[in-house]
One Martini backbone bead per residue (centre of mass of N, CA, C, O) as a GRO file, in nm:
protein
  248
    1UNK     BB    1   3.123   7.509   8.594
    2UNK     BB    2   3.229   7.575   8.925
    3UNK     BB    3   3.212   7.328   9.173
    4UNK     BB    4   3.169   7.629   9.411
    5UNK     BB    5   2.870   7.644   9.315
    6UNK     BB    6   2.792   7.362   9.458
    7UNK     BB    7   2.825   7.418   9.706
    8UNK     BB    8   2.671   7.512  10.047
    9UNK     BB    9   2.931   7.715  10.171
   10UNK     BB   10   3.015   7.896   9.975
   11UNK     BB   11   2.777   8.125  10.095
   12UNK     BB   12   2.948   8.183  10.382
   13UNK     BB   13   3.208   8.324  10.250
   14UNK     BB   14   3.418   8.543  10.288
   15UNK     BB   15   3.481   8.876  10.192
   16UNK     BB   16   3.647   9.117  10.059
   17UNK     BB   17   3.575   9.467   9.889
   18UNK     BB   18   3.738   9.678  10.079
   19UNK     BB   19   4.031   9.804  10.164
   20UNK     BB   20   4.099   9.931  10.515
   21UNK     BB   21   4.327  10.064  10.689
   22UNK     BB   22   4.343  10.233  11.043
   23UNK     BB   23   4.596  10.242  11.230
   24UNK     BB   24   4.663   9.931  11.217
   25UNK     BB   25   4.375   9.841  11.114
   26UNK     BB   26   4.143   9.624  11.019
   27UNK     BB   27   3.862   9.804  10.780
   28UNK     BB   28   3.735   9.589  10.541
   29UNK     BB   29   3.500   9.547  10.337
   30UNK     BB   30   3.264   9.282  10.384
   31UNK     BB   31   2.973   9.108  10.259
   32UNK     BB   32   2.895   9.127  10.574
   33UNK     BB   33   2.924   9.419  10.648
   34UNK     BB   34   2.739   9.539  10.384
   35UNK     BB   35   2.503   9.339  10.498
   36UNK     BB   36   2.489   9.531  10.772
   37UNK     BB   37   2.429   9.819  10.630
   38UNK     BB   38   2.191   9.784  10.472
   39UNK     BB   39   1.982   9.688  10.679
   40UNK     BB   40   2.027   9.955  10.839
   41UNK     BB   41   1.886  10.114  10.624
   42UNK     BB   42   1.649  10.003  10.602
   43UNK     BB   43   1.524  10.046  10.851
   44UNK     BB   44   1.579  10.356  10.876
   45UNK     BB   45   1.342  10.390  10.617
   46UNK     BB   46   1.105  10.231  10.716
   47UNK     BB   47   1.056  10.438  10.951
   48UNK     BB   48   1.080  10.696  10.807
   49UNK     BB   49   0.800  10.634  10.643
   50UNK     BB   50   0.591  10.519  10.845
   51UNK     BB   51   0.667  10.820  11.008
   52UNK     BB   52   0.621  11.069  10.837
   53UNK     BB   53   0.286  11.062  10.809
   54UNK     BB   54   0.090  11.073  11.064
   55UNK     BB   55  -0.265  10.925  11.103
   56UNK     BB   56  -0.489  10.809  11.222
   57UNK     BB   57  -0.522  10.666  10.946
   58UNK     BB   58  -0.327  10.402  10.855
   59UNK     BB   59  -0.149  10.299  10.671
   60UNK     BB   60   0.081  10.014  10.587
   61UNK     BB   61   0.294  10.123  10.690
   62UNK     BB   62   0.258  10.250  10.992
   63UNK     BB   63   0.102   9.967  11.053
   64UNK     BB   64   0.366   9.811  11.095
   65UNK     BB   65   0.532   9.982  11.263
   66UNK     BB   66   0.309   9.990  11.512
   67UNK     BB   67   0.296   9.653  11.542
   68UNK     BB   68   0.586   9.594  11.596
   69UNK     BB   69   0.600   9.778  11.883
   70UNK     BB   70   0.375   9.664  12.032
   71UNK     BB   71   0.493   9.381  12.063
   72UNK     BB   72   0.769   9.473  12.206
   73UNK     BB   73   0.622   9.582  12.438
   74UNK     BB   74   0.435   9.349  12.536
   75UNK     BB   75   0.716   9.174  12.567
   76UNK     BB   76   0.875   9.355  12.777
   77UNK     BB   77   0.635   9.363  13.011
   78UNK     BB   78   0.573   9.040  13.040
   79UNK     BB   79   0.854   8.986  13.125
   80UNK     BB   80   0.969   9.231  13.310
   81UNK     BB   81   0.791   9.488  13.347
   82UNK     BB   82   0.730   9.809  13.441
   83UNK     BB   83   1.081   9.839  13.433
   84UNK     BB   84   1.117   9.769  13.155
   85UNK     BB   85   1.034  10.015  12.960
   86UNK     BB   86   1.303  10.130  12.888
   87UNK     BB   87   1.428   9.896  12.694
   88UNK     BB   88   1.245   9.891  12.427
   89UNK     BB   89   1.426  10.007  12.215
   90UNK     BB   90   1.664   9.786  12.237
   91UNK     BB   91   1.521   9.582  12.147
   92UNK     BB   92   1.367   9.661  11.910
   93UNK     BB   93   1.675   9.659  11.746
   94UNK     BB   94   1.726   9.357  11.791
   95UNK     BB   95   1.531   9.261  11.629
   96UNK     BB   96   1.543   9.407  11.379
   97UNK     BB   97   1.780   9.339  11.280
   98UNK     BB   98   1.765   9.024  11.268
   99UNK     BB   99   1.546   9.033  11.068
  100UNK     BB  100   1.664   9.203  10.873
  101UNK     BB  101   1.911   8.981  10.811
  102UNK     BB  102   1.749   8.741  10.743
  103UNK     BB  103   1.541   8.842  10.516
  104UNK     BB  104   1.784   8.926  10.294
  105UNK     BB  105   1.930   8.646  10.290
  106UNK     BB  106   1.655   8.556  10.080
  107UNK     BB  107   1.816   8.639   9.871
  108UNK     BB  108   1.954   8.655   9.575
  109UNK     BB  109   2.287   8.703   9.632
  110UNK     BB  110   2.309   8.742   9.956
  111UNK     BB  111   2.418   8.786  10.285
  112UNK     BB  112   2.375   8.605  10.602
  113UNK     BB  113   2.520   8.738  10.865
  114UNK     BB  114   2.359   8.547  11.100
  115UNK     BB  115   2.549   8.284  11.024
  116UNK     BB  116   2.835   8.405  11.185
  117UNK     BB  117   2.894   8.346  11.508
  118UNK     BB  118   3.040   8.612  11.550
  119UNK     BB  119   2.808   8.808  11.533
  120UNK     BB  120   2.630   8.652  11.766
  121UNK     BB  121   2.821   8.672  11.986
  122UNK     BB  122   2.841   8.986  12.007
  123UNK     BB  123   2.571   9.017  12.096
  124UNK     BB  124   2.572   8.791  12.306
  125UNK     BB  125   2.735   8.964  12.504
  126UNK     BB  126   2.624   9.227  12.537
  127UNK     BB  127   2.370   9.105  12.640
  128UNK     BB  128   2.521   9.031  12.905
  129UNK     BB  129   2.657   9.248  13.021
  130UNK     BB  130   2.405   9.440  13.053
  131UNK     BB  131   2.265   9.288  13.237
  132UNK     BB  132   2.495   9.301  13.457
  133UNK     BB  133   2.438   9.643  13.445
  134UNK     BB  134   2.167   9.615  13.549
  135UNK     BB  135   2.160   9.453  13.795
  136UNK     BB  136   2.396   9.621  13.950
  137UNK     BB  137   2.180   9.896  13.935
  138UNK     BB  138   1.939   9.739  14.108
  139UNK     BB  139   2.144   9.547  14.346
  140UNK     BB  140   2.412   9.530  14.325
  141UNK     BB  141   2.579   9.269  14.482
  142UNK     BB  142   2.279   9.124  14.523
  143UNK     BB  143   2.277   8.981  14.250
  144UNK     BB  144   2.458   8.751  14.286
  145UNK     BB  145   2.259   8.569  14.390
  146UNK     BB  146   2.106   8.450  14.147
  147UNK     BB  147   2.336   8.197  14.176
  148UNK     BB  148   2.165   8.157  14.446
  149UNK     BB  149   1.907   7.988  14.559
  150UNK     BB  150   1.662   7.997  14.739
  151UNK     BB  151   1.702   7.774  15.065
  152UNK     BB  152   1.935   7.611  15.053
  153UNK     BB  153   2.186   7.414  15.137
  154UNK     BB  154   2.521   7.497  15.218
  155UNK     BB  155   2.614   7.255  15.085
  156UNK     BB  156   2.478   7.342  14.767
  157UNK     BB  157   2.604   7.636  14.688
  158UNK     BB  158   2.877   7.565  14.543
  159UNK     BB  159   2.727   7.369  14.327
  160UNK     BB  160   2.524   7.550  14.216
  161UNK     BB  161   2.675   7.820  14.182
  162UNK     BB  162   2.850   7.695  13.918
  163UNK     BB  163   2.625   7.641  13.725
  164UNK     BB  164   2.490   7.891  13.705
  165UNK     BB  165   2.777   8.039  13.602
  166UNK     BB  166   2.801   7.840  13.366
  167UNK     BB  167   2.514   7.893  13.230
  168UNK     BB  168   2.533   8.208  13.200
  169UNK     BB  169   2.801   8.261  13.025
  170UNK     BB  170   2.664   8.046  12.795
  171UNK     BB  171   2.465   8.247  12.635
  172UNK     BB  172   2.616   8.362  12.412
  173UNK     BB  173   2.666   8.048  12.255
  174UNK     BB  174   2.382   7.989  12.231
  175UNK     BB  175   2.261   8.231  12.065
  176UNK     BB  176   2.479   8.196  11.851
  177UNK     BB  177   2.430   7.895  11.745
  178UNK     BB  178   2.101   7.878  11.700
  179UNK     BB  179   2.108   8.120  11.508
  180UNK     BB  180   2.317   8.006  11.302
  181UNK     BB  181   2.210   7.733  11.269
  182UNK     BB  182   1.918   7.836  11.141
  183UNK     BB  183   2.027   7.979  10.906
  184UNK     BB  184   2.189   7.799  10.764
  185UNK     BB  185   2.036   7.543  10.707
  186UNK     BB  186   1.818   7.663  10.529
  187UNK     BB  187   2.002   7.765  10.307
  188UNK     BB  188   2.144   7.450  10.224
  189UNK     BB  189   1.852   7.358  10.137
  190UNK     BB  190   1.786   7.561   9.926
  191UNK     BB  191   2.093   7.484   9.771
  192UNK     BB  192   1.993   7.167   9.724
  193UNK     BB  193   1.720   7.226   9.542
  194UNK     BB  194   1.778   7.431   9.329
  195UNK     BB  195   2.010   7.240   9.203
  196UNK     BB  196   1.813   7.034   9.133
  197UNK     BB  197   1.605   7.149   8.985
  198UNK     BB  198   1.818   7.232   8.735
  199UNK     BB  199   1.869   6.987   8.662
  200UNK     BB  200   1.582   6.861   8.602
  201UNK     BB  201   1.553   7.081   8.359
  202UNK     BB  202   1.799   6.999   8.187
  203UNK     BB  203   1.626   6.778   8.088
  204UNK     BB  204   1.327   6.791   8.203
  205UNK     BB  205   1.091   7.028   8.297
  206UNK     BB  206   0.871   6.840   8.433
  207UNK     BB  207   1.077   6.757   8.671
  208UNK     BB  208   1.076   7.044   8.822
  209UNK     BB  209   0.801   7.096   8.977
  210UNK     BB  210   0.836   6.932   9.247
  211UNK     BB  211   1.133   7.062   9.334
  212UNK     BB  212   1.016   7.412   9.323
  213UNK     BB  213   0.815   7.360   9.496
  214UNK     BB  214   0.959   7.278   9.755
  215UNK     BB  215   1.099   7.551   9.719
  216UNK     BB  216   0.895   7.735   9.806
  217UNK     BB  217   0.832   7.659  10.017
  218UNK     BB  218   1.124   7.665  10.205
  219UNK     BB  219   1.096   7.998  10.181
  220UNK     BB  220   0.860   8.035  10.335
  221UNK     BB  221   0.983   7.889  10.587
  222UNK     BB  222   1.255   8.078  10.589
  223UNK     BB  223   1.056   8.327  10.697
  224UNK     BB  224   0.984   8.222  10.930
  225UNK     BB  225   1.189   8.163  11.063
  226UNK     BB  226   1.367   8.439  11.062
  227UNK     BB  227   1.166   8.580  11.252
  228UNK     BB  228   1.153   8.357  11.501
  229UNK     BB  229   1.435   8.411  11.560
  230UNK     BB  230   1.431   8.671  11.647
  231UNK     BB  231   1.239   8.644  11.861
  232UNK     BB  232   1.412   8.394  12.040
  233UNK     BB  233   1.630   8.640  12.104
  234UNK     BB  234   1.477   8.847  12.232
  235UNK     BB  235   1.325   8.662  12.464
  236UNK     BB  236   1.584   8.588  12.598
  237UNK     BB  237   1.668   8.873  12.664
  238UNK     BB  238   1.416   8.937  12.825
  239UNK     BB  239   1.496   8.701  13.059
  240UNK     BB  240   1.754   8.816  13.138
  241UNK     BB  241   1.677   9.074  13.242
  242UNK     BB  242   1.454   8.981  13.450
  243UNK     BB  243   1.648   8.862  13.632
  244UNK     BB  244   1.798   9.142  13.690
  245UNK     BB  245   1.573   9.327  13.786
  246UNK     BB  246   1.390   9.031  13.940
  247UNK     BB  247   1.589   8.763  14.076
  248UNK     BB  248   1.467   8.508  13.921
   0.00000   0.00000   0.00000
């Protein structure tokens, strides 16, 4: 067996699938676009089975996705307030995506897309544009005062006014750094847990039960991870637009 199998970084590698030119344009089909088309594709399936017969008292397909989209709701009008429930499909596909790309990343041989900082950066670059885009809507030019808080000494508004904008501008690759960093994480400890477990059974069976056990906790805690990530990129998104929205 080849020492790259055992390597715990081999894991996020990206690898080409079908090389794809398109009028000079690298559009090559990739392990990790693979595994983002395929999310999409569960996503879409997911709602479209769990909504195909809506009934008064809901199946558990129905009631997963009816409970997932209220909490998305609760979770986006608590943010922003009721200005905000227009914005409630792009969060809830925001949330959806990156779950269920973390969710998937769970299975083995499969591939973990938002361990990626390029993938979770384009996210969060979109994420401050629209920002910006939603502020310039509600506020035009007024918006820019975001970076200058009310009541300032005039000495302190230039110097004030550049940590905000550094700040700002900043949080794409916060954004980006967080939910990579803490996908990859899970990840290695899975892959170094994993091959010690088979260490120990190809010795003695009976040594493998105890690092097994704790592989399997690693799994559970790894679901909860999944999930709580795209929470926290979900609530970062609400907090973000809040600003936007009532330039607080």
């Amino acid at each position: 067996m080849s020492s790259g199998k055992f390597d715990p970084m081999h894991q996020f590698e990206v690898h080409k699938l079908l090389d794809i030119n398109l009028f000079g344009l690298d559009a090559s089909i990739t392990n990790q676009s693979m595994w983002m088309i395929f999310s999409t594709l569960c996503i879409m399936i997911l709602f479209i089975v769990g909504l195909r017969k809506r009934t008064l008292i809901p199946n558990k397909m129905q009631s997963f996705v009816e409970v997932t989209y209220d909490f998305i709701q609760d979770l986006v009008i608590s943010s922003t307030g009721i200005k905000g429930k227009s914005l409630i499909p792009l969060i809830f596909t925001i949330f959806s995506f990156i779950a269920m790309n973390n969710t998937l990343g769970l299975i083995p041989g499969s591939y973990t897309s938002t361990s990626q900082i390029a993938l979770n950066f384009a996210m969060g670059l979109s994420v401050i544009s629209f920002v910006i885009c939603v502020g310039l809507y509600h506020h035009g030019l007024k918006f820019f005062t975001l970076f200058v808080p009310h009541g300032l000494p005039t000495v302190l508004k230039p110097f004030i006014a550049t940590l905000e904008l550094i700040s700002f501008f900043a949080r794409p690759f916060t954004l980006a750094i967080r939910l990579a960093a803490n996908m990859a994480a899970g990840h290695i400890l899975l892959k170094v847990f994993s091959h010690f477990a088979v260490m120990l059974a190809s010795v003695f069976v009976a040594y493998a039960i105890v690092p097994s056990a704790v592989l399997f906790g690693i799994n559970l805690l790894e679901l909860l991870v999944a999930v709580l990530q795209a929470y926290i990129f979900t609530i970062l998104t609400c907090v973000y637009l809040n600003d936007a929205i009532n330039l607080h």
